[in-house]
C-alpha positions as a printed NumPy array, in Angstrom:
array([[  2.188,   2.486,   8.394],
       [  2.206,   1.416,   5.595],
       [ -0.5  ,   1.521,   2.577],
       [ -0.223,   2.366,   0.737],
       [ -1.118,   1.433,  -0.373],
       [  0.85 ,  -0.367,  -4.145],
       [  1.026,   1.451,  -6.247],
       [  3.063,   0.135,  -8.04 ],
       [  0.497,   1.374,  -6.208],
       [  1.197,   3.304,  -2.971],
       [ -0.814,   2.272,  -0.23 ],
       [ -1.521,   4.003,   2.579],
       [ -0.999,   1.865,   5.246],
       [ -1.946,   3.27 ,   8.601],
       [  0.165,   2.078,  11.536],
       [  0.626,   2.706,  15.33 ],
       [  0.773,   6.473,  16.225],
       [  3.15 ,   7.723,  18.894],
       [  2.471,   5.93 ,  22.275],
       [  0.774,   8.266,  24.7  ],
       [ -0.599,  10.716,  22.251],
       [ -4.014,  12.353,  22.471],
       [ -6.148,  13.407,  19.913],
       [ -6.082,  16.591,  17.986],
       [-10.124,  17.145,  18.837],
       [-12.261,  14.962,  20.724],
       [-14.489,  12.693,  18.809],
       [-17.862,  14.134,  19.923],
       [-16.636,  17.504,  17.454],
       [-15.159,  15.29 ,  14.908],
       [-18.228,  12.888,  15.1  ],
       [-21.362,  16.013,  15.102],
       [-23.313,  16.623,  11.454],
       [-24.749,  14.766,   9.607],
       [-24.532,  11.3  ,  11.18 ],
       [-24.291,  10.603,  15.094],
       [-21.161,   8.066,  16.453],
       [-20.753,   4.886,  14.724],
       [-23.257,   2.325,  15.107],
       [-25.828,   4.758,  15.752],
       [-28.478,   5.917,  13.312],
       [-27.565,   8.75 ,  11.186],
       [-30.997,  10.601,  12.295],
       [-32.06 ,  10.119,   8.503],
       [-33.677,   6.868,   8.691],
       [-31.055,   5.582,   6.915],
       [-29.922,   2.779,   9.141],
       [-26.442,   2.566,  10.841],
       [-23.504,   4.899,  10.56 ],
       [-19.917,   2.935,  10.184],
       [-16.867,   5.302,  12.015],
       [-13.615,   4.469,  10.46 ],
       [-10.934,   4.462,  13.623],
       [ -7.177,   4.731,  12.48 ],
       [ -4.363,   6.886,  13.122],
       [ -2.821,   8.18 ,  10.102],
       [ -0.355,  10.573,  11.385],
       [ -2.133,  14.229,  10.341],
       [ -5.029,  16.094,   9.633],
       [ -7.057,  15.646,   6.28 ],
       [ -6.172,  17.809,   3.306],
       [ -9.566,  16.993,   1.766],
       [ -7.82 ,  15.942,  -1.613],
       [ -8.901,  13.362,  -3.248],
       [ -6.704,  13.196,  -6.324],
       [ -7.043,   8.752,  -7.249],
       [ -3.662,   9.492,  -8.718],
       [ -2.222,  10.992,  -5.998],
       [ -0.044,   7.994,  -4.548],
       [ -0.303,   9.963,  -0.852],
       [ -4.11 ,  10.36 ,  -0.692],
       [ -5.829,   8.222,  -3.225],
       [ -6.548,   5.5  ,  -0.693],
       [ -9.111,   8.046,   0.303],
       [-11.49 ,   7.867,  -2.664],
       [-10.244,   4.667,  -4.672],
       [-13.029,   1.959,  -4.787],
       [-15.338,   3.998,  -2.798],
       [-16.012,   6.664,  -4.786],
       [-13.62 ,   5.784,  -8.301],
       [-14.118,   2.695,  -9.56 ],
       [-11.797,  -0.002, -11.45 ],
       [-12.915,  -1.882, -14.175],
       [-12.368,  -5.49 , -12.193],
       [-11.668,  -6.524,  -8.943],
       [ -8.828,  -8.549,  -8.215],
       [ -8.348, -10.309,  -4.853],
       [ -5.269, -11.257,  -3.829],
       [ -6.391, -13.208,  -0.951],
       [ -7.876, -15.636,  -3.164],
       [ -5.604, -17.139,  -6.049],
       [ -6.265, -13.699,  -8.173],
       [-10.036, -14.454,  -8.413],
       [-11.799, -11.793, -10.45 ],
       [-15.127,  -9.527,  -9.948],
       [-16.524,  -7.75 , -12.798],
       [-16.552,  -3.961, -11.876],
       [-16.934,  -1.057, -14.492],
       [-16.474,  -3.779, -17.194],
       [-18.429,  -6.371, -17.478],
       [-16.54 ,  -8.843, -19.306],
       [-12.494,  -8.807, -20.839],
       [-10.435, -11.312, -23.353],
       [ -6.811, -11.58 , -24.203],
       [ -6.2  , -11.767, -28.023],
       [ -3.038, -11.246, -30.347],
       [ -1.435, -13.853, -28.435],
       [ -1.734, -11.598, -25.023],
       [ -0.746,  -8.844, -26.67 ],
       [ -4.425,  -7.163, -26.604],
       [ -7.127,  -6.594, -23.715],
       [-10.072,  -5.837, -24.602],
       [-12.612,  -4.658, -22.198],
       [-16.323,  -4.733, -22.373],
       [-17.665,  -1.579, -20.373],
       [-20.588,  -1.554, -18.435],
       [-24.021,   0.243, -19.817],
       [-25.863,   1.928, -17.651],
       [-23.714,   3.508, -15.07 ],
       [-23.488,   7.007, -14.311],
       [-21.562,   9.678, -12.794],
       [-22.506,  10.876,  -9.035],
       [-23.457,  14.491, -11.174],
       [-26.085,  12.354, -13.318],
       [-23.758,  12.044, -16.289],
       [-23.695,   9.113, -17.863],
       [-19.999,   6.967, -17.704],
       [-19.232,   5.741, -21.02 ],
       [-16.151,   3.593, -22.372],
       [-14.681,   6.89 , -23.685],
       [-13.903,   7.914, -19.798],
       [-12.282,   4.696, -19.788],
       [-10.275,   5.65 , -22.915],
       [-10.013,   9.24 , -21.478],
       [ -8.298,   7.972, -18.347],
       [ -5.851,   5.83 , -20.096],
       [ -4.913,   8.982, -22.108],
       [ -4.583,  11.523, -19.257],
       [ -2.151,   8.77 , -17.569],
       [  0.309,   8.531, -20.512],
       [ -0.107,  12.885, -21.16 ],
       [  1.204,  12.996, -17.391],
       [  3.413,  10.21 , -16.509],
       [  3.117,  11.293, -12.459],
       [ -0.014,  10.271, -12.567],
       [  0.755,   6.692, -14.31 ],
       [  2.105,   5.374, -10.779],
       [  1.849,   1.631, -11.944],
       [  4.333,   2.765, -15.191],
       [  1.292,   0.844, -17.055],
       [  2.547,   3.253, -20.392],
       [  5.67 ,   1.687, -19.703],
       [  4.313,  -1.699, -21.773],
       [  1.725,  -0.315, -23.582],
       [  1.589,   0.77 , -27.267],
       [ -1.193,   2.037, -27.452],
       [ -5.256,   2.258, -26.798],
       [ -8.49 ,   2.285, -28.858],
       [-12.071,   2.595, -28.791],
       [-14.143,  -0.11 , -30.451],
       [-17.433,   0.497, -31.147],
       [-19.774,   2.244, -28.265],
       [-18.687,  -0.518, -24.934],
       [-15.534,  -1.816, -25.88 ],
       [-11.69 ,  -0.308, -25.31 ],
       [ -8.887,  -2.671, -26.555],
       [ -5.402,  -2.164, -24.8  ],
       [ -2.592,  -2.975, -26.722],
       [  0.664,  -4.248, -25.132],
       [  4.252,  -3.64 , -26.775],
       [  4.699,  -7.388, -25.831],
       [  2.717,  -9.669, -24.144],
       [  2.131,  -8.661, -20.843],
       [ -0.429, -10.825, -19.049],
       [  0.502,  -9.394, -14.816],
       [ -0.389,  -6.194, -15.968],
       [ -4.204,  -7.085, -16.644],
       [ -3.952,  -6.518, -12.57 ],
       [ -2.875,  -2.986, -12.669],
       [ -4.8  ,  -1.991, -15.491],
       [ -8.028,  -3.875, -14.557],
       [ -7.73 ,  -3.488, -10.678],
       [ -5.437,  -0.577,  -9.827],
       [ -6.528,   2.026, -12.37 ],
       [ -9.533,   4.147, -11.137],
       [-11.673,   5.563, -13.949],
       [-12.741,   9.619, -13.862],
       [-15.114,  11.294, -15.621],
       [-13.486,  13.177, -19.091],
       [-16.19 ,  16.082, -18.511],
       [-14.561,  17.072, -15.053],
       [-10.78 ,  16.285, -15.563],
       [-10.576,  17.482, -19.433],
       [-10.956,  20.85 , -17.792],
       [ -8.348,  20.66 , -15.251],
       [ -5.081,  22.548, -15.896],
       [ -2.843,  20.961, -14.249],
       [ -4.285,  16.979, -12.822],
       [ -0.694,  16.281, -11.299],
       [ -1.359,  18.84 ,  -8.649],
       [ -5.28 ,  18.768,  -9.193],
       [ -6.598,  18.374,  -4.976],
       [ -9.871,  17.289,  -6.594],
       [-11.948,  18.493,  -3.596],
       [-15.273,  17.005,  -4.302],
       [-14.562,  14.11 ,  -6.418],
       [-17.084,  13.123,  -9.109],
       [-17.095,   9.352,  -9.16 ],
       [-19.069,   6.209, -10.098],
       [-18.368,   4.574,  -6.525],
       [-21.203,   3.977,  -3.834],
       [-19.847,   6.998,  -1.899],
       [-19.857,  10.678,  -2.202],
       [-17.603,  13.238,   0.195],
       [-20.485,  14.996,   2.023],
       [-18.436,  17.04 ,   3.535],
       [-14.577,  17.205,   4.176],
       [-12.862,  19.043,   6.835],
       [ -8.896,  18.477,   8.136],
       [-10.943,  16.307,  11.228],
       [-12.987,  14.226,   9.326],
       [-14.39 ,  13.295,   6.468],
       [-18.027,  12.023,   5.678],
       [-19.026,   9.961,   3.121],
       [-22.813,   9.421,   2.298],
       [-24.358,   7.017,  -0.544],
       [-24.421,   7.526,  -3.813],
       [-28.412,   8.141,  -4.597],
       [-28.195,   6.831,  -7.831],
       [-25.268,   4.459,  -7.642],
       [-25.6  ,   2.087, -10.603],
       [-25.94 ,  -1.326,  -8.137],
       [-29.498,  -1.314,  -6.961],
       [-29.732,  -1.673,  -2.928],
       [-25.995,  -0.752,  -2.278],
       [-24.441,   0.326,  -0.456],
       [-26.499,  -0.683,   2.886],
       [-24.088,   1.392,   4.795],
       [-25.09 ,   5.075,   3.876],
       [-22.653,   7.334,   6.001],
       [-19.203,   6.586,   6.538],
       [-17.197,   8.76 ,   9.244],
       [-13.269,   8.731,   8.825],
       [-12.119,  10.858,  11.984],
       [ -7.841,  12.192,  11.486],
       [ -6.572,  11.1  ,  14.382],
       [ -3.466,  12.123,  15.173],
       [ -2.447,   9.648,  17.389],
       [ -3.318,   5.988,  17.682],
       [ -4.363,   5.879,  21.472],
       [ -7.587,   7.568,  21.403],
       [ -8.241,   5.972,  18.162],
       [ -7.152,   2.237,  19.79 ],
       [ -9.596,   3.452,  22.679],
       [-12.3  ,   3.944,  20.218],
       [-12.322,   0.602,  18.644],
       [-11.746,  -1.432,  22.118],
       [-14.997,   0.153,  23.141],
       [-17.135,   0.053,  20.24 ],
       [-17.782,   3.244,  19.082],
       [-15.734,   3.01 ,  16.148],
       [-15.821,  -0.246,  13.877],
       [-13.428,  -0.566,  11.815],
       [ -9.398,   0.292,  12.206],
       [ -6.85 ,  -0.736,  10.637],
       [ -3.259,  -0.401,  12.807],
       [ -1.483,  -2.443,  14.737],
       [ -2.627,  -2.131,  18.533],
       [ -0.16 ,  -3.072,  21.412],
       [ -1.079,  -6.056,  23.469],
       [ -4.547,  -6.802,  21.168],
       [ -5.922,  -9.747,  23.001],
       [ -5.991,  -8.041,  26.467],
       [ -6.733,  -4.11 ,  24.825],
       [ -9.115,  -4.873,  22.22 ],
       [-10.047,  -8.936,  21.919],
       [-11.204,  -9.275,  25.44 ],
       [-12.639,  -6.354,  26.264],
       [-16.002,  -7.293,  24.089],
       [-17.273, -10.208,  22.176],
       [-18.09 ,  -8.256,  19.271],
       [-14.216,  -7.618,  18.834],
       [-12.552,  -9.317,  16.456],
       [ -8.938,  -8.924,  14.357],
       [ -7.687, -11.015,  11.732],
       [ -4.6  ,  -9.652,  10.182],
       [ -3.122, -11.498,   6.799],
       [  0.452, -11.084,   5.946],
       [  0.435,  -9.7  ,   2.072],
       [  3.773,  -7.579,   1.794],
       [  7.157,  -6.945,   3.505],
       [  8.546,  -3.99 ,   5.754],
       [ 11.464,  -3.173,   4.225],
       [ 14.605,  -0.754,   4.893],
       [ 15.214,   1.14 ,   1.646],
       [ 18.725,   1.425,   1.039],
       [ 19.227,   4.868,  -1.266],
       [ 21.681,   3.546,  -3.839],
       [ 22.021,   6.891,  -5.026],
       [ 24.052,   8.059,  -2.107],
       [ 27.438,   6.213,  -0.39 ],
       [ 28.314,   4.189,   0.592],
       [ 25.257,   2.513,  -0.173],
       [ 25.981,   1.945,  -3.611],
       [ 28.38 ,  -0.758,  -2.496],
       [ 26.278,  -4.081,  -2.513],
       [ 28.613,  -4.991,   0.092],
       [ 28.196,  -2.855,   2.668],
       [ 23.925,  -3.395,   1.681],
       [ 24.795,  -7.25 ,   2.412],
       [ 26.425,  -6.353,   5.806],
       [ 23.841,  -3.953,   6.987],
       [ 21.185,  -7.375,   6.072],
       [ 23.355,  -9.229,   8.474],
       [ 23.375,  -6.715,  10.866],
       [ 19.762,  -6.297,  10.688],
       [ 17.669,  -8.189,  13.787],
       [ 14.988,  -9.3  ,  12.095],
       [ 14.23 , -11.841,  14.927],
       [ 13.409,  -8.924,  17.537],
       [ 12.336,  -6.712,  15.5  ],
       [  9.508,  -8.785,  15.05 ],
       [  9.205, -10.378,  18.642],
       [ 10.042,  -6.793,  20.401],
       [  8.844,  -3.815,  17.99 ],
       [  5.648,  -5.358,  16.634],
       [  4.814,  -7.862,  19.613],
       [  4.993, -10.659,  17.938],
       [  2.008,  -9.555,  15.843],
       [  4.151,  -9.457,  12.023],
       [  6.787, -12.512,  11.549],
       [ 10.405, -11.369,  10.833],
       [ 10.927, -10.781,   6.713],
       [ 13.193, -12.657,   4.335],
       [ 15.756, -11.711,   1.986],
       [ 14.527, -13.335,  -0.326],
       [ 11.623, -11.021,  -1.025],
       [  8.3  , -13.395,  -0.722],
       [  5.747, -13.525,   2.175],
       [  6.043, -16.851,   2.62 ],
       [  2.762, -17.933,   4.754],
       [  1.02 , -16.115,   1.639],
       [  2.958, -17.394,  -1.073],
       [  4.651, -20.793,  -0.33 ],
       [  4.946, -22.215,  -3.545],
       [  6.675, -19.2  ,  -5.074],
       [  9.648, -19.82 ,  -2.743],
       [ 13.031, -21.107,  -4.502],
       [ 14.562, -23.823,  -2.955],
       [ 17.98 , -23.041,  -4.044],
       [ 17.259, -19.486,  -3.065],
       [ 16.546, -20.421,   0.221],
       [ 18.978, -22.764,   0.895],
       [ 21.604, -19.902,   0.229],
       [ 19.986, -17.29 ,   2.389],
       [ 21.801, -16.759,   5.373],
       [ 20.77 , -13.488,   6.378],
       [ 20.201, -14.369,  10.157],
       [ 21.515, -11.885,  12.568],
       [ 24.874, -12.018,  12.73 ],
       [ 26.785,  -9.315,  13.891],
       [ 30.584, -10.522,  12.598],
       [ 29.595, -11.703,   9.579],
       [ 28.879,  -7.709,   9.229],
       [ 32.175,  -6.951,  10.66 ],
       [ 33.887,  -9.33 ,   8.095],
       [ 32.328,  -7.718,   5.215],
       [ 33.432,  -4.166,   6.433],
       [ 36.56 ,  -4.897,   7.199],
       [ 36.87 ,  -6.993,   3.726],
       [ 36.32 ,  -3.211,   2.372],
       [ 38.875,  -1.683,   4.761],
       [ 36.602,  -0.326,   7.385],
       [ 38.122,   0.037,  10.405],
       [ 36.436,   0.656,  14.104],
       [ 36.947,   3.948,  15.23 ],
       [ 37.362,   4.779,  19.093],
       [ 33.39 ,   5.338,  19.477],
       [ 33.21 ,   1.098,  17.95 ],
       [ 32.059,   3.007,  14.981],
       [ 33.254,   1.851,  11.865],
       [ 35.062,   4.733,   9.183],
       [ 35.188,   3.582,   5.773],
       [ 36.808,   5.718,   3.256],
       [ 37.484,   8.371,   5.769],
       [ 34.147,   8.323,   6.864],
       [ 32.257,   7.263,  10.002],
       [ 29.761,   4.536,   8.957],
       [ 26.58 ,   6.701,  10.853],
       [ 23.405,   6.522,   9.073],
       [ 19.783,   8.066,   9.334],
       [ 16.612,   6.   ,   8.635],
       [ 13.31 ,   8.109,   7.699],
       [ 10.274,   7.04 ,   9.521],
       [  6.837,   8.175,  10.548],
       [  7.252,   9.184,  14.095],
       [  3.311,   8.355,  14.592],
       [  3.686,   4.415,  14.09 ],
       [  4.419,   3.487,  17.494],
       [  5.453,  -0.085,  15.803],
       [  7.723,   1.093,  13.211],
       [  9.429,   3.331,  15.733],
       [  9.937,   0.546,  18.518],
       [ 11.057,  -1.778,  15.575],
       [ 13.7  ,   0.742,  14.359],
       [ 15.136,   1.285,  17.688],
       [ 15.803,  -2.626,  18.002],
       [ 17.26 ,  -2.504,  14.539],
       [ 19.374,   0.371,  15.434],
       [ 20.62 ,  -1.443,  18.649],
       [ 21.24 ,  -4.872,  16.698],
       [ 23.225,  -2.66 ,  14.071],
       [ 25.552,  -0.812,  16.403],
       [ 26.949,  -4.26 ,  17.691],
       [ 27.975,  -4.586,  14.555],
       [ 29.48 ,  -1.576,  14.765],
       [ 27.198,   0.672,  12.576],
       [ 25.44 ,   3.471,  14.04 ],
       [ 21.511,   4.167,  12.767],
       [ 19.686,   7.171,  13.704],
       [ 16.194,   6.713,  13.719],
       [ 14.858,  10.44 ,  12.021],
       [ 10.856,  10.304,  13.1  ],
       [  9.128,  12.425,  11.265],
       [  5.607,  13.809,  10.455],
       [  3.96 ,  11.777,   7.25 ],
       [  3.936,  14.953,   5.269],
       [  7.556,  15.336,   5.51 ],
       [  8.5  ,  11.469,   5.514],
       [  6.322,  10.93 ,   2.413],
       [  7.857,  13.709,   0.444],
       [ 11.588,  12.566,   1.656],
       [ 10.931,   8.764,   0.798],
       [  9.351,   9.789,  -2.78 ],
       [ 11.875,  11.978,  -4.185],
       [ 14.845,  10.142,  -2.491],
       [ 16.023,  12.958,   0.267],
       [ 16.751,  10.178,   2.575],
       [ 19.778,   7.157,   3.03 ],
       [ 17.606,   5.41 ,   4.481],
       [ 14.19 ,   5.234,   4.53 ],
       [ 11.308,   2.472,   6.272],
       [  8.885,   1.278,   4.484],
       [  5.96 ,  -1.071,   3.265],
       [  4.88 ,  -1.634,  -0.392],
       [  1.59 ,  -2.694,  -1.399],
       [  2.155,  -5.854,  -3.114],
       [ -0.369,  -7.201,  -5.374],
       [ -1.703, -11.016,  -6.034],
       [  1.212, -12.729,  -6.867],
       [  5.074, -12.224,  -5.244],
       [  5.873, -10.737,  -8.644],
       [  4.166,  -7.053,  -7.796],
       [  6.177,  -6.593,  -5.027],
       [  9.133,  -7.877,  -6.615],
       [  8.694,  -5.19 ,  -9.54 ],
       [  7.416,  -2.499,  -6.962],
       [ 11.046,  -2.879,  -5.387],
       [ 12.866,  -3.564,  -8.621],
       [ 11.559,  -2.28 , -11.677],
       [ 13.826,   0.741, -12.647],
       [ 10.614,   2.183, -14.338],
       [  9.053,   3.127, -11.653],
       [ 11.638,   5.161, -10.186],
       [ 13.015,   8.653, -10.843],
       [ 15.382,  10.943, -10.17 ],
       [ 16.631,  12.581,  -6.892],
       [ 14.505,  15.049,  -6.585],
       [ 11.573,  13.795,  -8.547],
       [  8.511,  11.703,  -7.072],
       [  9.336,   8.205,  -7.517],
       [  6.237,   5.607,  -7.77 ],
       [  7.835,   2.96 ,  -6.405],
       [ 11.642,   1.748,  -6.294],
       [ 12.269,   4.856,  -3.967],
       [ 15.373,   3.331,  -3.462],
       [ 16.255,   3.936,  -6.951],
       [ 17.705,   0.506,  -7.887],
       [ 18.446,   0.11 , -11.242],
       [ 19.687,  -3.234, -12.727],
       [ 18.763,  -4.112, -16.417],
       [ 19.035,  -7.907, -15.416],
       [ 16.255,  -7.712, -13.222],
       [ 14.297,  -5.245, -15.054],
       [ 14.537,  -7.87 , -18.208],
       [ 13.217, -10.722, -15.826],
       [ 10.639,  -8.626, -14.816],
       [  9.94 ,  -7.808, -18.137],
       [  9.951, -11.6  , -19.023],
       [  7.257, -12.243, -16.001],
       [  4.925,  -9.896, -17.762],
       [  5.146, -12.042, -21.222],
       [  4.191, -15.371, -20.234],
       [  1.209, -16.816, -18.982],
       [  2.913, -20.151, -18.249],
       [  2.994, -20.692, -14.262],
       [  6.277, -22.854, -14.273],
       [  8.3  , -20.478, -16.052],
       [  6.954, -17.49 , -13.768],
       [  8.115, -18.995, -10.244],
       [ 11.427, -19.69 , -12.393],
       [ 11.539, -15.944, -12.829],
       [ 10.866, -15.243,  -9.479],
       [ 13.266, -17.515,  -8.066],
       [ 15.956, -15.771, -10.083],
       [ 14.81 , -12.566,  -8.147],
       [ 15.335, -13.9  ,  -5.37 ],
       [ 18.701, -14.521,  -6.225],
       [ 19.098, -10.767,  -7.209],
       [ 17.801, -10.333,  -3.508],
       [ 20.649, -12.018,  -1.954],
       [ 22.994, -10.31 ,  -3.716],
       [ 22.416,  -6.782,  -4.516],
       [ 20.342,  -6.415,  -1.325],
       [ 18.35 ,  -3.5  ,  -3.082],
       [ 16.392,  -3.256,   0.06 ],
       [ 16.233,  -4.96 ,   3.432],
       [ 12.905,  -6.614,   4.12 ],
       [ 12.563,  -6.301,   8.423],
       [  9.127,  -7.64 ,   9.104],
       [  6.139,  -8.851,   7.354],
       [  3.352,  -6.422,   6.725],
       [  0.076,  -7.539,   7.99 ],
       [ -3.173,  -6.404,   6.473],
       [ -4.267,  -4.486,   9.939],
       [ -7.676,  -5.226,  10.227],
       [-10.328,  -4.703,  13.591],
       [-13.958,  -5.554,  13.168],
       [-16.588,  -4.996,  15.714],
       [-19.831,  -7.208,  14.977],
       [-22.191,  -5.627,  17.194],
       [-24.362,  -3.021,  14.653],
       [-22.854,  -4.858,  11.228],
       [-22.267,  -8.094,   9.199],
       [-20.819,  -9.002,   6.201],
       [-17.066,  -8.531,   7.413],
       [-13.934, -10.461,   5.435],
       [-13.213, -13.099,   7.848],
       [-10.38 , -15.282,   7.705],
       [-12.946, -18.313,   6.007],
       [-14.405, -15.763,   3.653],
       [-11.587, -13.799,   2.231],
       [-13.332, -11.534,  -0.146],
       [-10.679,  -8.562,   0.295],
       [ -7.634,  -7.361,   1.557],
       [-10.142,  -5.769,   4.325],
       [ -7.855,  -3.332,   5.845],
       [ -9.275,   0.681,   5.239],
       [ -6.381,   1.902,   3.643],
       [ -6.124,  -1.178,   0.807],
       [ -7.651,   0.677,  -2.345],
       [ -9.677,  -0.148,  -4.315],
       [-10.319,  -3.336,  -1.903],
       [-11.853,  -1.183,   1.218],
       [-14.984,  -0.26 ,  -1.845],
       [-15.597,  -3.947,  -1.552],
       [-15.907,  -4.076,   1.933],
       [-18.275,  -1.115,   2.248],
       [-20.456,  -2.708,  -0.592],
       [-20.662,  -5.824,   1.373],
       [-21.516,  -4.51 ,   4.931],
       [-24.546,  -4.153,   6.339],
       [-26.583,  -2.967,   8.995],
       [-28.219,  -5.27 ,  11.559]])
């Protein structure tokens, strides 16, 4: 999968489904209302109608909740809006959104925003700065809805005059202008200051200041139509959106190869001959932004030993797990915790030099047996009286994720640890991997601009809870007060050198705690089809992440599509 996602924002990133699966309901009932298939007019006179083609493992549950870390990649950017856009494609560079303008002061200590006039709700109500100061209040009343831990830093927040809100930080805290600026969608304080309960609020038809309204939802599709009176005049060009549930990634794969879907966002087996080839309006481009880790649940043992996490690294086959499981298509990961081809110059030297974490089967043995593991008849190792047999979580409809595990699981067994590979629906693996009910689960974060939001996603003891309880990140539930004060150290200076420092002494961390075990590089899944629309991200104009589930990044792609 993966996205979703960050958050840390959780993304939703949609993967492979189960090879060989057919849809729940054909696309001629999911695709009938309102607007025809994609790239056909919408019978309104209202131009083209985009279809959204991506397997994501269930049916729609219609809720749009933005802080809902399992379905908020649904309305965040296209119908909530941040205050600024932040792309991490391109060296952090910023887009005024809701605000129009924002300055550091109290040596980085205070942000202060400047919100746009003008704008209004899709009910006609006008949005005003205090919905901005209402949303940073309903995030600190109900901490599982803060899913960055942004009230983690802050001390407090304050309305100045009628357009500004100043944010003040406990310390100075410059990385988080990212998840308070990018990754916090605004909601209207007349709607949600009537909700009883916004943790488990579904928020069926979201009020929002984005280009798109839900017109309608059902568990087959959803339909988004413009905003009438969306505060950018002209946009969005694209005025109905389809976003079909498919169940299973072959019908949606199907879809895309032949046109009648345009966008998708999964990885595809054999892409040049399946989908490049088969029409020269097909086009991928896939960037590498995070890792696809194995999170190691430190709250359960053995794996609270760091040494049998370092001998379950070596026994990891990284190498085929990215040549076999995901064709070739994602690069194997690195202990060390950065996406390299993204962020080169973050890399430590001395960090790499001491990573050895290449396959290698008796350095695994060594370690277990340093421990006093010993095989049992089955080649299995017993430590502590007990067979070294784990399970890994994963969702059974990423046809990638579950060919990479079985590879891992092979490569691990020669080392004499068995893996069980547990593929399950999303519902169930989501709820497992957020409250911990796992050893070991699969898994992609979302990342952000900068190695550093990954880093913290993984690390930062913050954003992780107890067994039990919905986690926002860290769902392996690492806690280690020497990274946590690094982290905590990135966030106070704005001085570049001294931030890859920090990061480089993460990457230490990395090699030895082995919190988690990065297996492949997560790609930014993205198919295009050129034939009805323009204004795609290419790979010479990287505007946005452009895969659909990257929130709020996928609002920026819809704004900048258009007909033909």
């Amino acid at each position: 999968m993966t996205r979703t996602t960050l958050r840390s924002r959780i993304r939703r990133p949609v993967r492979a489904a189960k090879l060989g699966g057919v849809a729940t309901v054909t696309l001629a009932a999911l695709l009938t209302g309102a607007c025809g298939p994609g790239g056909q007019s919408d019978g309104a006179g209202h131009g083209e109608a985009l279809t959204v083609a991506n397997a994501n493992g269930g049916l729609w549950t219609c809720s749009f909740n933005p802080f809902n870390g399992s379905v908020n990649f649904l309305s965040e950017g296209n119908v909530y809006e941040p205050l600024v856009f932040v792309n991490a494609l391109h060296n952090e560079q910023t887009t005024p959104w809701l605000a129009t303008k924002w300055a550091w002061s109290n040596e980085n200590k205070t942000l202060t925003f400047t919100i746009r006039d003008g704008v209004k709700w899709s009910d006609g109500k006008p949005m005003t700065a205090a919905d901005v100061l209402f949303t940073l209040q309903l995030i600190k009343s109900h901490p599982a809805l803060d899913l960055n831990s942004i009230w983690s830093v802050l001390h407090g927040v304050r309305q100045v005059g009628a357009h500004q809100i100043a944010v003040d930080f406990k310390t100075a805290a410059v990385p988080y202008f990212y998840y308070i600026a990018d990754q916090l969608p605004i909601v209207p304080a007349h709607i949600w200051s009537t909700v009883a309960d916004p943790v488990s609020f579904k928020d069926e038809q979201p009020v929002g200041t984005g280009a798109y309204e839900v017109n309608p939802c059902s568990p087959q599709n959803i339909t988004y139509t413009a905003n009438k009176t969306y505060w950018q005049p002209g946009l969005p060009k694209v005025t109905t959106v389809k976003y079909p549930a498919f169940t299973s990634n072959d019908p949606a794969n199907t879809y895309l190869a032949t046109g009648q879907a345009q966008w998708g966002s999964q990885f595809i087996p054999n892409i040049d001959k399946f989908y490049s080839r088969r029409s020269s309006d097909n086009h991928t481009w896939s960037p590498p932004i995070t890792q696809v880790a194995l999170f190691l649940n430190q709250k359960v043992a053995p794996l609270d030993n760091p040494v049998v996490r370092r001998a379950l690294a070596y026994a990891t086959d990284r190498h085929n797990a990215s040549a076999i499981g995901e064709g070739g298509q994602e690069a194997p990961g690195h202990q060390l915790g950065v996406v390299q081809e993204t962020f080169p110059d973050w890399v430590d030297q001395g960090a790499k030099a001491a990573d050895d974490f290449t396959y290698n089967p008796a350095k695994a043995r060594q370690l277990l047996e340093s421990l006093g593991a010993r095989k049992g008849p089955d080649g299995i190792y017993v430590l502590n009286g007990k067979r070294l047999s784990f399970t890994v979580i994963n969702p059974g409809g990423y046809g990638d994720w579950v060919a990479t595990l079985q590879v891992v699981a092979q490569g691990m067994k020669a080392a004499g640890i068995q893996l069980t590979v547990d593929n399950l629906s999303e519902d169930d693996w989501t709820s497992k991997l957020f409250n911990g009910q796992y050893q070991i689960g699969y898994y992609g974060e979302g990342g952000g601009p900068a190695p550093y939001y990954e880093m913290r996603q993984w690390l930062y003891s913050a954003n992780s809870a107890p067994l039990g309880k919905p986690a926002a990140s860290n769902f392996e539930r690492y806690s280690n007060p020497e990274a946590d004060k690094l982290l905590d150290a990135y966030a106070a200076t704005s001085d570049l050198a001294e931030q890859r420092k920090i990061i480089g002494r993460l990457q230490h961390i990395m090699l030895t705690d082995v919190p988690v075990i990065p297996v492949t590089e997560s790609a930014a899944w993205y198919q295009y089809n050129t034939k009805h629309f323009s204004g795609w991200v290419t790979a010479q104009n990287r505007y946005a992440i452009p895969s659909v589930w990257q929130s709020p990044d996928w609002g920026q792609v819809l704004l900048h599509l258009q007909p033909k």
